[in-house]
C-alpha positions in Angstrom: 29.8 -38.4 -7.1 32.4 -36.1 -8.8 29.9 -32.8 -8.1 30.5 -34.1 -4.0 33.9 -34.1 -4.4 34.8 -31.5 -6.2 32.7 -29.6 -3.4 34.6 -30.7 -0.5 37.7 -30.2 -2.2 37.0 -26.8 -2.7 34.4 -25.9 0.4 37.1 -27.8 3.0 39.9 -25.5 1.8 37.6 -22.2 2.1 36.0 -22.9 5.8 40.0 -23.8 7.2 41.1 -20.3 5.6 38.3 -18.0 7.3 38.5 -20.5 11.0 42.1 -19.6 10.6 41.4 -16.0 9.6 38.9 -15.1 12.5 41.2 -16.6 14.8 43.6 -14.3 14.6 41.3 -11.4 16.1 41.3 -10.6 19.9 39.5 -8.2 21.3 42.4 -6.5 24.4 40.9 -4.9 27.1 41.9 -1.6 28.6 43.3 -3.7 31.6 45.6 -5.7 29.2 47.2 -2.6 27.4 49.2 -1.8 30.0 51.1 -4.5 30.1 51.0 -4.8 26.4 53.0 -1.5 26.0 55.5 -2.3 28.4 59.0 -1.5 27.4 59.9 -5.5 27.6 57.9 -5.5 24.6 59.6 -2.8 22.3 61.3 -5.0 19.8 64.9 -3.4 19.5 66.5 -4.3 23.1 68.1 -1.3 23.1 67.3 2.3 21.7 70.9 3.7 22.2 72.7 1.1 20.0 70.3 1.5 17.5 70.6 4.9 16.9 74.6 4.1 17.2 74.0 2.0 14.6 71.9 3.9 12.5 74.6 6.8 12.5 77.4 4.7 12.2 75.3 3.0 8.6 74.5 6.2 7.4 78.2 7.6 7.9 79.5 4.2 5.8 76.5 4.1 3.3 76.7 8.3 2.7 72.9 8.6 3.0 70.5 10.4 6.3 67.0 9.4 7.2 64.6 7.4 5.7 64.1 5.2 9.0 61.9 7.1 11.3 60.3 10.5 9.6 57.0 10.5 7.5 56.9 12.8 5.1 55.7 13.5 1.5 59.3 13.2 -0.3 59.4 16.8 -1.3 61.5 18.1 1.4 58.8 20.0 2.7 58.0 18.0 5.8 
């Protein structure tokens, strides 16, 4: 009786985590990505104010970069 419940109370948990898990996957087909990388979808409404923004924060904070570039942090990239 305790062996059954201690199995349900831990298989019950395990089985929601991976349903939940392999729900999250979608396959999108070639159609879809078009309208998946429409600008509508960008996140920041508007590129302009954000690099207005961006200038403006780096002029108050005294600091440049370190929101777009990838590089090693040597200074060489």
């Amino acid at each position: 009786m305790k062996n059954s419940k201690l199995r349900i109370f831990i298989l019950l948990p395990a089985i929601m985590i991976i349903a939940f898990a392999l729900n999250g996957c979608a396959v999108v087909q070639p159609w879809e990505r078009g309208t998946l990388s429409d600008p509508i979808m960008i996140i920041d409404e508007n590129p302009i104010e954000k690099g207005v923004f961006e200038h403006h924060l780096d002029y108050r904070e005294g600091s440049v970069g370190g929101t777009g570039a990838q590089s090693g942090g040597c200074g060489c990239g």
